[in-house]
N, C-alpha and C positions, 0 to 999 in steps of 0.2 A: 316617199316622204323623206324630206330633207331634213336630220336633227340641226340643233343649235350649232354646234361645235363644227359640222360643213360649213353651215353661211358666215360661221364665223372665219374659218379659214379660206373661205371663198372671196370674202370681201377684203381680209389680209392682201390676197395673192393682186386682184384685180389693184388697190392700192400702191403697189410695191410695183418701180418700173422694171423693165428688163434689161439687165444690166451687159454690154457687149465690151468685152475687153479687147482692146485693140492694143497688138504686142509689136504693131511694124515700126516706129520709134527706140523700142525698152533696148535698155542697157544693162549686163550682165557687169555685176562686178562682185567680186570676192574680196572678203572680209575675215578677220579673227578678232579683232580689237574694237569694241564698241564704248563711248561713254554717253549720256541721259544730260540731258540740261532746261532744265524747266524755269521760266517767267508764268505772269500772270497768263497771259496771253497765247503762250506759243510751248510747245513743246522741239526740241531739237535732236535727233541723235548724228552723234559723230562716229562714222563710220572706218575705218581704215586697218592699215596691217601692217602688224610687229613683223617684222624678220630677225630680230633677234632670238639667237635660237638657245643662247645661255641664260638658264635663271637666275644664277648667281650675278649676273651683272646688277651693278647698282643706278644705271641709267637706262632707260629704256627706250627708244625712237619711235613712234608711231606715224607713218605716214598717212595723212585721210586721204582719203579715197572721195567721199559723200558727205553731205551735210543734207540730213532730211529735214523739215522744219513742215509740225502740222498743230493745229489748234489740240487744247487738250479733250475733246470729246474723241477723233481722231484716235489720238492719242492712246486713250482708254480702249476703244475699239479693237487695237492694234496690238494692245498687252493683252484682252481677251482670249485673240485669235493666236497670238503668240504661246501665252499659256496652256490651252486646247492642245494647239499643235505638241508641243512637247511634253504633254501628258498622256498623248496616241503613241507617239514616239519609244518615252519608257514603258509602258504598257509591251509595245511587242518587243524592242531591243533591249530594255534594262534600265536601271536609273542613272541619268548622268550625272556623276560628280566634278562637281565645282570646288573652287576657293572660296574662303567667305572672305569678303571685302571689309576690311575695318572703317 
């Protein structure tokens, strides 16, 4: 006998396609430098990498690299999975300290 919580999870799984990630296009690129830029419509992050290696400098270069551009449910998605990740993260390696951005 089948409880509730099977057919329910049953009829999840059957609804849900099966997702096949295909890596023979992807492109590996390395990053340090990221900035966020939000419209109604579209969500954007700028990818790229400082080489300046003094922080006392008063100007800083950032070269981009990528420009990712996705709707903001996407979006949200992406900060979920992003925050997950980096709470596994400190969980076994420790917490990472940041700067806080004025």
């Amino acid at each position: 006998m089948t409880t509730e919580n099977e057919k329910n999870t049953t009829a999840e799984n059957e609804q849900r396609p099966n997702v096949i990630w295909d890596g023979s296009q992807m492109k590996t690129t390395y990053v340090n430098a990221t900035n966020v830029v939000a419209g109604k419509e579209e969500v954007m992050m700028l990818l790229g990498i400082n080489k300046n290696w003094h922080a006392e400098q008063s100007k800083v270069t950032v070269e981009l690299q990528q420009r990712v551009v996705m709707n903001p449910y996407t979006a949200k998605r992406l900060a979920a999975m992003l925050y997950a990740t980096v709470q596994a993260y400190e969980n076994k390696y420790g917490k990472i300290e940041i700067e806080e951005k004025n």
